[in-house]
C-alpha positions in Angstrom: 0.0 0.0 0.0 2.6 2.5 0.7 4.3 1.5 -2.5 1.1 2.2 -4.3 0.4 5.8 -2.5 4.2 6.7 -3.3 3.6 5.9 -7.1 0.5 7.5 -7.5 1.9 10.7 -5.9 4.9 10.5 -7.7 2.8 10.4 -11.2 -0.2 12.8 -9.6 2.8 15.9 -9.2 4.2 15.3 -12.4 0.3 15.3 -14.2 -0.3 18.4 -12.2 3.1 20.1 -12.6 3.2 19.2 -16.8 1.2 21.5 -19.2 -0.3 19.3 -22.0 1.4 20.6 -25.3 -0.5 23.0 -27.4 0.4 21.4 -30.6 -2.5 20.1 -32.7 -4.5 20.5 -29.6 -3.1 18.2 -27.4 -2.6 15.8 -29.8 1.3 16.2 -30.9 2.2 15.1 -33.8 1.7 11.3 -34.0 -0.9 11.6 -31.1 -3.1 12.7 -34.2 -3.6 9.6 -35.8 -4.0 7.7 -32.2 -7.0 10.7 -31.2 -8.4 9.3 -35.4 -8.5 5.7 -34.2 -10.1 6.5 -30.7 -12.9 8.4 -32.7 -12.0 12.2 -31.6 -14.6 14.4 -34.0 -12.2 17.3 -34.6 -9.8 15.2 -36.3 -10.3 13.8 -40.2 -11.2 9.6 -39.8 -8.8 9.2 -42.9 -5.9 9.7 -39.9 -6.9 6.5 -38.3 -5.9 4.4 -40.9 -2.3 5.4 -41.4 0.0 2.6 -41.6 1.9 1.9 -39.1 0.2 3.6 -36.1 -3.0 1.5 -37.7 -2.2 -1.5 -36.1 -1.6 0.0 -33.1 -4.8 -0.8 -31.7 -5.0 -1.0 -27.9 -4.8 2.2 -26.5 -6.5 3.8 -28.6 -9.6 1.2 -28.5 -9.4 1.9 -24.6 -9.4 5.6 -24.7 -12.6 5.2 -27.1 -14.3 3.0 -24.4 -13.9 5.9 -21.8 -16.3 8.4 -20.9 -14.5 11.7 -21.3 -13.8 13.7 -23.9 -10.8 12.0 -26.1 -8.0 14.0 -24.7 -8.7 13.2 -21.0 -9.3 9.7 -21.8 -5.6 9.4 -23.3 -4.4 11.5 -20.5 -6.7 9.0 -17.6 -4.5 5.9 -19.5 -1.6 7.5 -19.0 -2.0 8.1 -15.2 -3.0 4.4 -14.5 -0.4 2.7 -16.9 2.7 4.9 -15.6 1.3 4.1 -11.8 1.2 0.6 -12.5 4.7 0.6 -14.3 6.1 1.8 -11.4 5.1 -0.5 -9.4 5.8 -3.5 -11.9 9.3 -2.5 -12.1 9.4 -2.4 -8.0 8.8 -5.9 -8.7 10.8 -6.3 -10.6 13.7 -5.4 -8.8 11.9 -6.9 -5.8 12.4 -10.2 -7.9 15.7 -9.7 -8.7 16.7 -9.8 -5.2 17.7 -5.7 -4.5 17.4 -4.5 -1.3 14.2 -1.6 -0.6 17.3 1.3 -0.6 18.1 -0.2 -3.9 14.5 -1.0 -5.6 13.5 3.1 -3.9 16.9 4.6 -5.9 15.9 2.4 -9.2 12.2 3.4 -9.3 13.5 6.7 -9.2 16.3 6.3 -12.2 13.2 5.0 -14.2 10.9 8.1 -13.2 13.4 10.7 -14.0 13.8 9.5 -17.9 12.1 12.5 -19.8 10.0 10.0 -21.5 8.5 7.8 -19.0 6.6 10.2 -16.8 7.1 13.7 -17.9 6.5 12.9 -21.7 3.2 10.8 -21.0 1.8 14.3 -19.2 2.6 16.4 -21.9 2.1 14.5 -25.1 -1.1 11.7 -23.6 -2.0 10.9 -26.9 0.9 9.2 -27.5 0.8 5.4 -26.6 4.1 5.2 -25.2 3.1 4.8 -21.2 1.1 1.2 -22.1 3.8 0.2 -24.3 5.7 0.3 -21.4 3.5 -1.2 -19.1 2.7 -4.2 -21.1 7.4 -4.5 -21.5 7.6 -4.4 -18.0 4.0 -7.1 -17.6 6.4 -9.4 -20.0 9.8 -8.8 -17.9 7.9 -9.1 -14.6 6.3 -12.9 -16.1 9.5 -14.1 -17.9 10.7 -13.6 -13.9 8.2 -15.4 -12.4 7.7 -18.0 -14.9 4.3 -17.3 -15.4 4.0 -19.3 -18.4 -0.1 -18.7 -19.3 0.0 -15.2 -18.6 3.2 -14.4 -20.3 1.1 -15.7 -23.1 -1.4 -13.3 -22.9 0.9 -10.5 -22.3 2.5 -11.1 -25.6 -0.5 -11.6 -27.4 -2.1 -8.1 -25.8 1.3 -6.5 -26.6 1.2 -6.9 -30.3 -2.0 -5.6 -30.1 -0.4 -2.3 -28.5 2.8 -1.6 -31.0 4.6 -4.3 -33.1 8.4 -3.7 -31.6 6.9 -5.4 -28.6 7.0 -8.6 -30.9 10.6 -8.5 -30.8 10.9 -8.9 -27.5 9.1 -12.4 -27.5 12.8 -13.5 -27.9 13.6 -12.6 -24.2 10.5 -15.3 -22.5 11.8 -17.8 -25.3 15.9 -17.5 -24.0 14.5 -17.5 -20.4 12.0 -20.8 -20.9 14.8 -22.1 -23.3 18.1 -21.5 -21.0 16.3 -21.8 -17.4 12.9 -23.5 -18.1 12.2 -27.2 -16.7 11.3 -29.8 -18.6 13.3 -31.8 -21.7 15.0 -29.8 -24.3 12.2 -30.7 -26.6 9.5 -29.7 -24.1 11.5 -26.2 -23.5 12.0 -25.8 -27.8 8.2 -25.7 -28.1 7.0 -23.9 -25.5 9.7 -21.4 -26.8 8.9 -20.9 -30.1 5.0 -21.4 -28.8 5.9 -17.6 -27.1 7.5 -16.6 -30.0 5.2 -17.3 -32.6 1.7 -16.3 -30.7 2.4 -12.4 -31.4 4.0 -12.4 -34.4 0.7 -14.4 -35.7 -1.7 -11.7 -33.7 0.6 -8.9 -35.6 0.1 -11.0 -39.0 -3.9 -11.2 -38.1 -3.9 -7.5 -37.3 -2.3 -6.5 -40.7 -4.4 -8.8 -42.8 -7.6 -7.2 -41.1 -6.4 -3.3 -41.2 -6.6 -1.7 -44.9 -4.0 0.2 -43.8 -2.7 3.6 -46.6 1.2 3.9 -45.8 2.4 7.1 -44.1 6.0 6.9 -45.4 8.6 5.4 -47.4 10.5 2.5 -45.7 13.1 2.5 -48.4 13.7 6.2 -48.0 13.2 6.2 -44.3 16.0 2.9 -44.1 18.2 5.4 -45.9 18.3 8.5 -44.1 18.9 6.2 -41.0 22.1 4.4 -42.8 23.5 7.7 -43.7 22.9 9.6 -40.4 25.1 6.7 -38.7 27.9 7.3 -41.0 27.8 10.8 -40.6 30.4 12.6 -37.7 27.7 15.0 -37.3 24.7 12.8 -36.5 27.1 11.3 -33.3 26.7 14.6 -31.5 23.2 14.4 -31.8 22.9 10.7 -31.2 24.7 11.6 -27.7 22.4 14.3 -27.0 19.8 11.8 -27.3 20.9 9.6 -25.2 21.0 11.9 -22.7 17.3 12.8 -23.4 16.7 9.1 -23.5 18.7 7.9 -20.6 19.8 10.9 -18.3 22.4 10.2 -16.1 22.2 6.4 -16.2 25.3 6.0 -18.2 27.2 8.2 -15.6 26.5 5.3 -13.4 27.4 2.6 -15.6 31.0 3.9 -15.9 31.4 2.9 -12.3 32.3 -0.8 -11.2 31.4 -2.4 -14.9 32.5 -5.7 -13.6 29.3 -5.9 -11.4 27.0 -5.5 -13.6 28.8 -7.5 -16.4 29.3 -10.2 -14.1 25.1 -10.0 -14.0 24.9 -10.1 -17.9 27.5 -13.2 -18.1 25.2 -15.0 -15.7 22.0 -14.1 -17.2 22.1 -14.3 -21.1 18.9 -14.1 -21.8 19.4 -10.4 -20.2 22.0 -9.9 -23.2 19.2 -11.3 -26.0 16.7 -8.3 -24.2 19.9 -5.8 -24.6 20.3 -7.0 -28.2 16.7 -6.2 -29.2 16.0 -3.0 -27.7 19.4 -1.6 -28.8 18.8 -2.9 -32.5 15.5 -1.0 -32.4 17.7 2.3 -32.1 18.8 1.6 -35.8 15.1 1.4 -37.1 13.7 5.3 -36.5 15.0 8.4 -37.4 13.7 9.8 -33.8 16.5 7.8 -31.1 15.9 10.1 -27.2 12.3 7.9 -27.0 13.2 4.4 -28.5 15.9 4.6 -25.5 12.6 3.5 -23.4 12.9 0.5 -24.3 16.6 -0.2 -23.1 16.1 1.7 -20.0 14.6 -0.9 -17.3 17.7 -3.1 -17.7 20.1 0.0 -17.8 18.6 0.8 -14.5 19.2 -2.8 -13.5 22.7 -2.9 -14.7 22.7 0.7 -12.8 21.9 -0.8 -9.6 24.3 -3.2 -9.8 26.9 -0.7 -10.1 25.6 1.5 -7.2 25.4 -1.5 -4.8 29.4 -2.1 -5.2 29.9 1.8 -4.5 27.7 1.4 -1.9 30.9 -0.8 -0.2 33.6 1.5 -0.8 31.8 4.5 0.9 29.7 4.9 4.5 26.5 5.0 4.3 25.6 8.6 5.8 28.1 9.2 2.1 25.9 7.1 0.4 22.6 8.1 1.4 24.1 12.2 0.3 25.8 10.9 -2.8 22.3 9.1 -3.7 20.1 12.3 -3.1 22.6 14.7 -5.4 22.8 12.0 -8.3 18.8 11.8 -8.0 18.5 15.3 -8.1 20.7 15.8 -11.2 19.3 13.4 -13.0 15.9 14.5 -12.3 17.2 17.8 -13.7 18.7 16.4 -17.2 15.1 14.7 -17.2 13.2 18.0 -17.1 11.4 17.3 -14.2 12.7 20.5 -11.9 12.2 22.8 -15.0 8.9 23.7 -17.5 9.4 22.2 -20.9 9.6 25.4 -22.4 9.1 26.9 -26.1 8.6 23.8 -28.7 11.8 24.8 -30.2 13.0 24.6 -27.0 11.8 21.0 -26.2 12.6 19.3 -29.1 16.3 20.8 -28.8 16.8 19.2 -25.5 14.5 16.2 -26.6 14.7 15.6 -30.1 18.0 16.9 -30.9 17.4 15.2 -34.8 14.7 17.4 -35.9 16.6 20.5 -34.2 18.6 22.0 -36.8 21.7 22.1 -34.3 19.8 24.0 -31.8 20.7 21.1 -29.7 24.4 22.0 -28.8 23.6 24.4 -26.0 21.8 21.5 -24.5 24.4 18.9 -25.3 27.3 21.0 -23.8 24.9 21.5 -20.3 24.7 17.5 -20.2 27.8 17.2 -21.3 29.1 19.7 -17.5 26.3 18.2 -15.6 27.5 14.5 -16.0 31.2 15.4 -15.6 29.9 17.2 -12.3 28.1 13.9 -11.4 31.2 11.7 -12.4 33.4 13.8 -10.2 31.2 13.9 -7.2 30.8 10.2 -7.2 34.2 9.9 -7.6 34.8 12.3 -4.1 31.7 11.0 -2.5 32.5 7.1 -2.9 36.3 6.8 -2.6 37.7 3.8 -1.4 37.2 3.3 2.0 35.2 0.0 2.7 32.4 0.0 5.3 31.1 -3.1 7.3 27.4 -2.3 7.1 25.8 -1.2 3.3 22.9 0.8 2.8 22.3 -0.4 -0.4 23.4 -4.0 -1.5 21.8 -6.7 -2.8 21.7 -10.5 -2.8 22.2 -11.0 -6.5 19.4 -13.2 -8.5 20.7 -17.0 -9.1 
């Protein structure tokens, strides 16, 4: 219950503190097409049959199902999804064995990503916060070996967006590598997990007369060339900041940890493998980092439970409450999102015409200033009793 009330306050003062943005009403940019398929008035019907936000069915069909005006309804879904996300990654931390310090300071990490909480208040229409939820569902039952529901997660989830599909191959290397049974018993139900949402994505296409919104080959093109391009890895590091905050700050410290996690747990590197390989399929990178970010803030924890043994734990409990705070920052959550130019500068550093460097050099001082201070704040000296430490999962 106190987990619960913390959550929902947690999400409640970001709603309230978050204007929704006043582009196309509320309804941003692809939000438009979602607000078509949930049957908003003020937008043409044609929208809701753009490929691929089409087959993105499940939010939408929710929102429609709700009482309020279409807006609200989006906005009401985001509330309850990023409540319950929260709490399913308490889980599954919880599951993963972390200490309550630990699980708190990794909630937190999570929260303080631009584009978990603070994007899902000001852009509702997008269907982002459920597409999260329903990761997290899928992580939480790979953990628990909920086979039947797992099931239906997946199934649900391809309903929701089709990169959820890929990540069918984390259950299947889970039930495959750690399942009981014969190797022929753990093959089937494997590819049974991996085949039920791709087929529900097949049905989905079949059954949608979808029009195409873009050009894949062009749009496979301009991604290609922006990698090759010196420019485009200032921007991609801007978005990572946007994506990830100060995460990576973290990961720079004690490596061994966490890669001692990863070595032990391959299906964690198959989940790693897909949601960085989506990273090369949009033009747009600071918002596909979602999907990498609970196990960066796993890997994260790892590394801040070793600290936690090199420092006191008055040190530790200061160090954690700066680092929070400055993450918090870089995720725009102690500051108003500002103009549009503004926002997508610090968020979506590809469509800002180099506006962006301002933004990137600020990140750029506010991680060194983290690096240092956990440098200062951790030092060597070993303590007998941790405030954060965890009894890794076996």
């Amino acid at each position: 219950m106190w987990a619960v009330a913390a959550a929902t306050v947690l999400v409640g003062l970001v709603c309230l503190t978050t204007p929704v943005t006043d582009r196309n009403h509320g309804f941003d940019a692809d939000g438009v097409v979602y607000g078509a398929m949930a049957g908003e008035p003020s937008l043409p019907s044609e929208y809701a049959r753009c490929a691929p936000y089409c087959h993105r069915v499940l939010t939408p069909f929710l929102a429609s199902l709700m009482p309020f005006d279409t807006l609200t309804n989006f906005r009401v879904l985001a509330f309850g999804s990023n409540v319950a996300s929260l709490l399913l990654l308490a889980s599954i931390l919880k599951a993963l064995r972390f200490a309550p310090p630990l699980r708190a300071f990794g909630v937190i990490l999570y929260a303080g990503s631009f584009w978990t909480l603070k994007f899902s208040c000001y852009s509702p229409a997008y269907i982002d916060y459920q597409t999260q939820l329903l990761l997290l569902a899928i992580v939480r039952l790979t953990l628990g070996g909920s086979y039947n529901l797992l099931l239906l997660a997946l199934v649900v989830a391809a309903l929701q967006k089709e990169t959820l599909v890929a990540f069918a191959a984390f259950p299947a290397a889970q039930i495959w590598l750690r399942g009981g049974g014969t190797a022929r018993q753990r093959a089937m139900r494997a590819a049974l997990v991996l085949l039920a949402p791709f087929l529900t994505l097949y049905a989905m296409r079949l059954a949608i007369d979808a029009v195409p919104s873009r050009n894949p080959a062009m749009l496979a093109k301009y991604i290609a060339h922006s990698f090759v391009t010196p420019r485009f890895w200032l921007v991609m590091l801007q978005a990572t900041f946007s994506g990830l905050g100060l995460v990576p700050v973290l990961l720079t410290f004690r490596s061994k940890s966490w890669l001692r996690f990863l070595s032990g747990h391959p299906e964690w590197c198959v989940y790693a493998a897909i949601s960085l390989t989506l990273l090369f399929g949009v033009a747009d990178k600071a918002r596909i980092f979602l999907y990498f970010l609970p196990l960066a803030v796993i890997l994260a924890l790892h590394g801040a439970a070793s600290l936690a043994g090199a420092a006191a734990p008055a040190r530790m409990a200061v160090w954690a409450g700066v680092f929070l705070l400055a993450h918090l920052y870089a995720g725009g959550y102690l500051s108003p999102p500002g103009s549009w130019s503004d926002y997508v500068a610090r968020r979506v550093p590809e469509r800002s015409e180099g506006r962006y460097v301002r933004y990137l050099v600020e990140n750029l001082c506010l991680a060194t200033g983290v690096f240092v201070w956990t440098l200062v704040s951790t030092g060597s000296r070993r303590s007998d009793r941790l405030l954060m430490s965890p009894t890794h999962h076996g």
